[in-house]
C-alpha positions in Angstrom: 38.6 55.0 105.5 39.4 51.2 105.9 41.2 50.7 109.1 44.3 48.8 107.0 44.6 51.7 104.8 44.7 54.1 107.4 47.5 51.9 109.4 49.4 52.1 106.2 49.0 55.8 105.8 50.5 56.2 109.1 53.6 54.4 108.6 54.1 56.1 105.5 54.0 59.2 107.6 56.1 57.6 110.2 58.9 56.7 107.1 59.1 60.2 105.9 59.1 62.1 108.4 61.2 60.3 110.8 64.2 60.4 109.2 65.7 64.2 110.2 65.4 63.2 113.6 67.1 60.4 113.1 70.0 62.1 110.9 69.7 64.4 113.8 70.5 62.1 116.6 73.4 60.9 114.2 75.1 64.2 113.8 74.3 64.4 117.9 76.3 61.5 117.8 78.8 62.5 115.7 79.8 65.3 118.0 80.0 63.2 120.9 82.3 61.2 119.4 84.7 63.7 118.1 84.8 64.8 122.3 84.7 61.8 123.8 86.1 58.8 121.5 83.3 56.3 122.7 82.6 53.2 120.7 79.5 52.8 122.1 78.0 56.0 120.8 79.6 55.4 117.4 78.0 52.2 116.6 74.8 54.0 118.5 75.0 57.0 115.4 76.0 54.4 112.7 72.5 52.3 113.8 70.8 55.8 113.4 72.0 56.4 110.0 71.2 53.0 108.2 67.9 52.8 110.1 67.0 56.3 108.2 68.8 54.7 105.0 66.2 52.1 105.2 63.4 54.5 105.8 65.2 56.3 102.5 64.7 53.1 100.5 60.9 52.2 101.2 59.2 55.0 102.1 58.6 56.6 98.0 57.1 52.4 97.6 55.0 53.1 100.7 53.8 56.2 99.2 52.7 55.8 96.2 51.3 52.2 97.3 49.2 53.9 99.8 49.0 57.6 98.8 48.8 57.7 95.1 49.3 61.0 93.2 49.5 62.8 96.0 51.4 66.2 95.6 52.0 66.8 99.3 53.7 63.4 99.9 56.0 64.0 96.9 56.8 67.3 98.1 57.5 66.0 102.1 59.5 63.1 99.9 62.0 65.6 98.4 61.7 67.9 101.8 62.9 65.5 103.6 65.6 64.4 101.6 67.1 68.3 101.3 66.9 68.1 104.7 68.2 65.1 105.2 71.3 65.9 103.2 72.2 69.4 104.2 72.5 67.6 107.6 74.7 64.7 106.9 77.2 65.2 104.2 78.6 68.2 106.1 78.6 66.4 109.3 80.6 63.3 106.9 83.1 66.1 105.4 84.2 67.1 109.2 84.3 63.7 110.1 86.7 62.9 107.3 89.0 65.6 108.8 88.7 64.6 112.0 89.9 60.8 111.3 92.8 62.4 109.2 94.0 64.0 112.5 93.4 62.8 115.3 92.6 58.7 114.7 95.0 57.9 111.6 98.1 59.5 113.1 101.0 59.3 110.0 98.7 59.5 107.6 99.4 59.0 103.9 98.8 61.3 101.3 96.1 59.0 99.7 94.1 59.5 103.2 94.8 63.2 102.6 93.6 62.7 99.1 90.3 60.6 100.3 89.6 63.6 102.7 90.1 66.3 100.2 87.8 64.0 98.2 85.4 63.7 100.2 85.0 67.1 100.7 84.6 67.9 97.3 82.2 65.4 97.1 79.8 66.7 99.6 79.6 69.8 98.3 78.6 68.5 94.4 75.5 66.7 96.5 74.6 70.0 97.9 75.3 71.7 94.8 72.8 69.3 93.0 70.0 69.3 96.0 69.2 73.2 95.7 70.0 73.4 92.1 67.3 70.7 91.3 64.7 72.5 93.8 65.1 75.7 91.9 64.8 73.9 88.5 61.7 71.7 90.0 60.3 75.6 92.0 60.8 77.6 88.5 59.0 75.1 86.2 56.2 74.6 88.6 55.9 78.4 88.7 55.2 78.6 84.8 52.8 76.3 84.9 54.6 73.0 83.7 54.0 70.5 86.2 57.2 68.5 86.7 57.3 64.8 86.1 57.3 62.8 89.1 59.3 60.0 87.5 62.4 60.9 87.4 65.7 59.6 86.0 67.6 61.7 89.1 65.5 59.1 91.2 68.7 57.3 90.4 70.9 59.6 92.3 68.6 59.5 95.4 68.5 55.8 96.1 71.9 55.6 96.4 72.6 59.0 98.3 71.6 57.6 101.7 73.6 54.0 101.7 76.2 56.0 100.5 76.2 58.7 103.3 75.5 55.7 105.7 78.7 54.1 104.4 80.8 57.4 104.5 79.6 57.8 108.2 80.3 54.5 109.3 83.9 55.3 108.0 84.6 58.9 108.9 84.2 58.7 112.8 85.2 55.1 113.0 86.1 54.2 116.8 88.8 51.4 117.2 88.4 48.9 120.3 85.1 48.9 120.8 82.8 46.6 122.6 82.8 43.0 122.0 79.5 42.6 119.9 78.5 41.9 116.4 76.8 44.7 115.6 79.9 46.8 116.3 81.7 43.7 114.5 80.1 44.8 111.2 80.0 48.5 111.5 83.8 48.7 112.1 84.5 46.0 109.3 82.5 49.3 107.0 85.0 51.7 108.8 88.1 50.1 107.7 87.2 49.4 104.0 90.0 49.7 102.1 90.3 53.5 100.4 90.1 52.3 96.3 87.2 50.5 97.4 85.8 53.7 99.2 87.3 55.6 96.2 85.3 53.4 93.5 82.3 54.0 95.2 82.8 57.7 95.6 83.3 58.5 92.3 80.8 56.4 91.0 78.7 58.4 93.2 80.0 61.6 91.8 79.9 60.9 88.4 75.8 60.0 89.3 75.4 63.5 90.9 76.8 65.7 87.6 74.6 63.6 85.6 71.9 64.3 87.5 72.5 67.9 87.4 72.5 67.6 83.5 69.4 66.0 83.5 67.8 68.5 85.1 69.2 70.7 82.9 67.8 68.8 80.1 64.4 68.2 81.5 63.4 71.4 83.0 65.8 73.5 81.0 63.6 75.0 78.7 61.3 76.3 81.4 62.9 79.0 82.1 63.7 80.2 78.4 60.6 82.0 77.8 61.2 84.6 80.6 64.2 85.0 80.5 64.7 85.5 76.7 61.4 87.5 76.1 60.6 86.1 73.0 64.4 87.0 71.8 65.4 84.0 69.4 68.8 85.3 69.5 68.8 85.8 73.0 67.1 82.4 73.9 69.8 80.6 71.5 72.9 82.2 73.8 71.0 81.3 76.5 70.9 77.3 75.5 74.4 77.1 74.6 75.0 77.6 78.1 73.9 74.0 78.8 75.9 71.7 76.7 78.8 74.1 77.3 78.7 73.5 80.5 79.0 69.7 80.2 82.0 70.4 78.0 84.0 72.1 80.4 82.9 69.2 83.0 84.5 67.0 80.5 88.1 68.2 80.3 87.5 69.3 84.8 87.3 65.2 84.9 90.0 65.0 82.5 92.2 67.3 84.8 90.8 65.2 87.7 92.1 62.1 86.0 95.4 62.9 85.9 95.5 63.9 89.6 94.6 60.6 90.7 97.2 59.2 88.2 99.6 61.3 90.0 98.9 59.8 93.5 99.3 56.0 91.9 95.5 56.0 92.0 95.4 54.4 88.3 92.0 52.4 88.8 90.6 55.3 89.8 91.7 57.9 87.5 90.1 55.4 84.5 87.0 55.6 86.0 87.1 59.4 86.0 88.1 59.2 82.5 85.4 56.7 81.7 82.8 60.1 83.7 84.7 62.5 80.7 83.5 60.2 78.2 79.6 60.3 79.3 80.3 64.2 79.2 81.3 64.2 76.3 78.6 62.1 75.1 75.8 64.5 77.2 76.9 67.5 75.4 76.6 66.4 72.1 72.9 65.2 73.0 71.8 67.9 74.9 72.8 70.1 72.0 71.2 67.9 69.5 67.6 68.0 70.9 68.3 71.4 71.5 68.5 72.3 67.7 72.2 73.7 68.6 73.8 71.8 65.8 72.0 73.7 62.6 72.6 77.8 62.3 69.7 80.1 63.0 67.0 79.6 60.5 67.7 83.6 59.9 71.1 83.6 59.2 72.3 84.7 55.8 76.1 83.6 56.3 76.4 80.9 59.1 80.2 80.5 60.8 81.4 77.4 59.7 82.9 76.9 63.0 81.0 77.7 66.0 82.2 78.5 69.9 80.4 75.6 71.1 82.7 72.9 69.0 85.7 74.9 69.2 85.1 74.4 73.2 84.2 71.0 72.6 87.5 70.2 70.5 89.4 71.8 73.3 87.9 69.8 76.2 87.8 66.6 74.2 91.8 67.3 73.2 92.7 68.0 76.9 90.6 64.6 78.1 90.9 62.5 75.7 94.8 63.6 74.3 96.5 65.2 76.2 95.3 63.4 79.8 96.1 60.0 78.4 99.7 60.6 77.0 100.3 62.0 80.8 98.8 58.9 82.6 100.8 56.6 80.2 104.3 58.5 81.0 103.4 58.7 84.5 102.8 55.1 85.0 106.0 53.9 82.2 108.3 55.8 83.2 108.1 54.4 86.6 109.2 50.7 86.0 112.7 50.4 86.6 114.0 47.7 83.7 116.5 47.7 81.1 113.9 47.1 78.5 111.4 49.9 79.7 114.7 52.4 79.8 115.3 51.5 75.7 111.5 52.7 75.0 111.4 56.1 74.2 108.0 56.7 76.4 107.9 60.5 76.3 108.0 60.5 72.2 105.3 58.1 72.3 103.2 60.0 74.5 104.0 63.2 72.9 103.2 60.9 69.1 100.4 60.0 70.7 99.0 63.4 72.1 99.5 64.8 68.9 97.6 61.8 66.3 94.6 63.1 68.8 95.2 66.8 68.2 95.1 66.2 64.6 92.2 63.5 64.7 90.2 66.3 66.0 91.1 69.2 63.6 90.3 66.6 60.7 86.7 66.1 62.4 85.8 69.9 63.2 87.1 70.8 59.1 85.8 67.5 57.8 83.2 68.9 54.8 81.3 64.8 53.9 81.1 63.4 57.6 79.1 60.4 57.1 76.1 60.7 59.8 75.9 57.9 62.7 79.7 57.3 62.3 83.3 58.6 62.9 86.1 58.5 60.5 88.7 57.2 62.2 88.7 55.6 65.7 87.1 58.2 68.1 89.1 60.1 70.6 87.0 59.0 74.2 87.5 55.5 72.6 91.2 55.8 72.1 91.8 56.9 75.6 89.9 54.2 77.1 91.7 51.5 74.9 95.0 53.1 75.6 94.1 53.8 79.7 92.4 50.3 80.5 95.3 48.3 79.8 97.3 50.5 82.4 94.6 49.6 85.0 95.9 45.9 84.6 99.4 46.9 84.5 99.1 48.7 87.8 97.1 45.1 89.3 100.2 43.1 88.4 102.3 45.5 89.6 103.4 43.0 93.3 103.4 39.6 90.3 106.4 38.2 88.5 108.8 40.7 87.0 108.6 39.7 83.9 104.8 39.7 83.4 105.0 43.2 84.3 107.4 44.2 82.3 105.7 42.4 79.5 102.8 43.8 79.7 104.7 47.8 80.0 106.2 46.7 76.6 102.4 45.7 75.1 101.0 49.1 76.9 103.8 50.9 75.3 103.2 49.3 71.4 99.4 49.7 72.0 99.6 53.8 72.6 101.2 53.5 68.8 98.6 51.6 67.9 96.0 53.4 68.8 97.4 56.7 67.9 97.6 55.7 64.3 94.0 53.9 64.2 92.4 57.6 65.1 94.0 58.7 61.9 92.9 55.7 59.3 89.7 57.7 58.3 88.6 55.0 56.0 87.4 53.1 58.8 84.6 53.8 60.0 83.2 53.6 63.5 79.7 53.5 65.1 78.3 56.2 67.0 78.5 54.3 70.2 76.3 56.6 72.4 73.8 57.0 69.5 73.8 53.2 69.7 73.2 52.5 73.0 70.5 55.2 73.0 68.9 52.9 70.4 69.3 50.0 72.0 68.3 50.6 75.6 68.2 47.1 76.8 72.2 46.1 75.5 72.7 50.0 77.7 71.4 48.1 80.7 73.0 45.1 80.4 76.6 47.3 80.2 75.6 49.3 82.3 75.0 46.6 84.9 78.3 44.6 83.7 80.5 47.5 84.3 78.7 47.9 87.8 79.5 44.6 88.5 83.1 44.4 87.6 84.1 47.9 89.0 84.3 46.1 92.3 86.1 43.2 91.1 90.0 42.7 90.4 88.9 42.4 86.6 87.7 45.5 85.7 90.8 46.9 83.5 90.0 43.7 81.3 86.7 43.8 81.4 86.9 47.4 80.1 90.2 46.2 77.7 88.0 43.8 76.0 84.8 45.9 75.6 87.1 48.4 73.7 89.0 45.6 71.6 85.3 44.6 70.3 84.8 48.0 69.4 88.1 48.4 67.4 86.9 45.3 65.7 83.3 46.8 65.5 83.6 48.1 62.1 83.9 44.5 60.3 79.5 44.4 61.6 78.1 47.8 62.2 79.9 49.1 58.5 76.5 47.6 56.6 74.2 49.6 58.8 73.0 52.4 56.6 74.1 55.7 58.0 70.6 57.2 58.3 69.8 54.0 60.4 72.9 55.4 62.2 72.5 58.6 63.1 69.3 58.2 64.9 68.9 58.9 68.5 66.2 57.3 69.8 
């Protein structure tokens, strides 16, 4: 073996394996500063965690640079990161707890919020971790070698910066020592919370799509032994996955309108915007599952089945009912004589219902045209109707009458769009199909919405993506609808 590529080996070995010690010594850390308060030994964990962050980052391009194909470093790869995990996103919950008591004395009830959170949050990454090893364990067991590309590989490049990040903020130290280093790391404890909120659900939303990948990728694996050759059976069995994303649909919806109730508005649009890719993931999954057409032995096939009924419920609560709630709760609290002429609950009530019946009309529809929607969709109506109250709430601390201009546009637009569901001659483009066609245009948004989540102009960036799809229809209406209804 050439002595370079045996040097190389061993730093490969050194990257993986290193970093549970490392986490170690930062949950060692960790405890020491919950006792003893000391600066030093929180900027000495913090330094632990992002040098096992980096490891995290280049240690899967040192290993298959150097060790190609080789099943036992993809195995130590994943090893390593359960480990890794199990160890530091408890150790990040506690730590959240333990700022909200005993360093942030008074706190608010959106630090209360971000600790809850957070909590939650940890326990969806653990969640994800041992349900991906048993999906991973169960398909190798039946012979199907798993891919060792993944999509999920997504999910764990940004685990570690993230758990770094969330580290660096939950045992945050004040008057510390006079150095740079501690200079930066306490500049990452104090970032603001809707920052540190932005981030975390972006981070969420990455983990429960991973988990539906899996789902989708491995899924099937297990079908043949548990089912036993039962078509019926195996057909129940399926419907389990896309329901599931359903129900994760109108849980974010739900979600939503918690954060709305705190004042978080930014972030309750970007939970809606995670309902949306639900509700996009269950209608794929059950596509390429063959869940759309009835058995191929069944005489008298229901017309209406339990998955859609559960879909029209989750996508009513979501997409309905959740943004008629986060429209009144953000109105009705702008104190000005114009606002107080507006009748805000019958709009949102008008509006809740011009969904309800937008949905009925698509689940009894009998000539849908394939690749489109009749009518403006209802995840596209809330996000047109939500994203200009993400400005509203921005311009909240500007000149009075801006803000009460914009109330009044907010107010005519949740008419708007309440009717525009209904006018079924128009017809819209199956935006998810779309994108799935068009993977390239997916990045670029994809990479847009990235990059503007963390700027003041997200609400209008979003505000304008969904104006060009209301005026959509005058371009995509000549694409021919079996063009249209293809997924790939």
């Amino acid at each position: 073996m050439p002595g370079e590529h045996f040097i190389s080996r061993r730093v490969t070995a050194v990257l993986v394996y290193s970093r549970p010690p490392l986490v170690f010594g930062g949950m060692l850390c960790a405890i020491s500063v919950m006792w003893s308060r000391s600066p030093v030994v929180y900027t000495l964990g913090v330094v632990l965690l992002f040098i096992s962050m980096t490891f995290d980052l280049v240690d899967g391009w040192f290993a298959a640079r150097y060790q190609p194909d080789s099943p036992m470093g993809q195995l130590a790869e994943r090893i390593m990161d359960k480990l890794v995990y199990s160890i530091i996103f408890p150790v990040v919950a506690v730590g959240e707890m333990w700022r909200l008591v005993f360093i942030s004395e008074g706190h608010t009830r959106g630090e209360l919020l971000h600790a809850i959170f957070i909590l939650i949050l940890c326990i969806t990454v653990l969640v994800r971790d041992n349900f991906a090893a048993f999906m991973r364990g169960f398909a190798f067991r039946q012979g199907q070698d798993p891919e060792m590309r993944e999509f999920t590989r997504l999910r764990t490049a940004v685990a570690a910066p993230v758990a770094a990040l969330l580290y660096a903020h939950a045992f945050y130290v004040p008057e510390g020592p006079p150095s740079w280093i501690y200079f930066w790391i306490s500049w990452l404890g104090n970032l603001p919370l809707r920052l540190l909120f932005v981030i975390e659900i972006v981070f969420l939303v990455i983990n429960l799509g991973s988990i539906a990948g899996y789902c989708r990728k491995y899924g099937s694996y297990c079908l043949d032994e548990l089912c036993l050759e039962n078509e019926v059976l195996r057909r129940k069995f399926l419907t389990f996955f896309p329901n599931s994303l359903t129900v994760m649909n109108a849980m974010m919806g739900l979600l939503s309108v918690f954060f709305a109730y705190q004042g978080r508005i930014r972030e309750a649009f970007l939970i809606l915007t995670g309902a949306t890719l639900f509700d996009k993931l269950d209608g794929a999954v059950a596509r390429k599952l063959g869940l759309n057409e009835p058995p191929a032995d069944t005489d008298h096939p229901r017309k209406i089945s339990l998955g859609a009924l559960l879909d029209d419920l989750a996508d009513g609560v979501s997409f309905c009912i959740v943004p008629a709630w986060i429209f009144y709760i953000v109105l009705s609290g702008i104190d000005a004589p114009v606002m107080d002429r507006i009748p805000l609950g019958w709009i949102a009530i008008f509006y809740m219902a011009m969904g309800i019946l937008r949905l009925i009309y698509f689940t009894l529809d009998k000539h849908p045209i394939p690749g489109f929607f009749k009518g403006l969709p209802t995840p596209a109506a809330a996000l047109l109707a939500v994203s200009p109250l993400v400005i509203l709430d921005q311009i909240r601390l500007d000149a009075s009458e801006a803000f009460v201009s914009w109330g009044v546009f907010c107010s005519g637009l949740m008419v708007f769009t309440a009717i525009l569901m209904n006018v079924y001659p128009i017809r819209y483009l199956h935006y998810g199909r779309f994108m799935n066609r068009n993977p390239l245009f997916a990045s670029i948004m994809m990479l847009l919405g990235v990059a503007f989540v963390f700027t003041p102009y997200f609400g209008h960036f979003c505000f304008a993506c969904m104006v060009i799809y209301v005026l959509s229809p005058l371009v995509t209406r000549r694409i021919r609808p079996e063009i249209a209804a293809r997924e790939t």
